[in-house]
N, C-alpha and C positions, 0 to 999 in steps of 0.2 A: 544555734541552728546553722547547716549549712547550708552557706552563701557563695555560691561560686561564679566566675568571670569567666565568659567561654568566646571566640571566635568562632563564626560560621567559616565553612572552609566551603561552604558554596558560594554564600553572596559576599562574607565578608565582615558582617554585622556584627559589633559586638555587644555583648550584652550579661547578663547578672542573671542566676537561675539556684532556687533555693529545691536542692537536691535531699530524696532518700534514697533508700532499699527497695520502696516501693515507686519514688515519682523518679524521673528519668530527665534528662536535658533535651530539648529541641529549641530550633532558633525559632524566637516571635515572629520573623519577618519571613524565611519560607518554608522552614518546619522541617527543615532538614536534620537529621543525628548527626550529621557531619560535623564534629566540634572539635576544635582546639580548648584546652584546658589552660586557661592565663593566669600565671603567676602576678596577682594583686598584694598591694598592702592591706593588713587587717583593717576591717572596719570597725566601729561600734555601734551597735542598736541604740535605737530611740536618740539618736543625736543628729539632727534634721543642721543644715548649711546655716539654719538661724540661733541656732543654742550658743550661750556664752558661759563660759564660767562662772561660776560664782564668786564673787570678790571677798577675800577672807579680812581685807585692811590691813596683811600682810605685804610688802614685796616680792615680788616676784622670785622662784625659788626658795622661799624664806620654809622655814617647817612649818611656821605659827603654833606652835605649842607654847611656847612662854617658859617651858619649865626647868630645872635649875642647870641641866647641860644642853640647852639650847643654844645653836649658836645664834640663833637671832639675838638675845640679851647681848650678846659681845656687841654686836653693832647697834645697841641701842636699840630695837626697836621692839623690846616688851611693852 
């Protein structure tokens, strides 16, 4: 879905706006179409500031697959 990052170019405000063909962007704070379009890093859905990985008991980087051209087996850690 998109998710876009826009600057008000009245108040200044910036802010996140999940755009179609049919919903359009105004700024929350005074409702202005006046927007700058901001170049963001991609996000990811459903991954909230408290989500952690899941821990494989691999090291970090590791493939964890175990299997016969793994390089994790080089380093021991099948």
């Amino acid at each position: 879905m998109p998710l876009y990052e826009y600057e008000c170019r009245e108040c200044g405000r910036t802010f996140e706006a999940f755009v179609t063909a049919e919903r359009t962007a105004g700024c929350p704070g005074c409702g202005s179409a006046n927007l700058a379009k901001l170049l963001s890093s991609p996000g990811m859905v459903g991954v909230g500031s408290g989500a952690q990985p899941k821990d494989s008991g691999f090291p970090a980087g590791s493939c964890g697959a175990g299997g016969a051209s793994c390089a994790c087996r080089a380093g021991g850690y099948n």
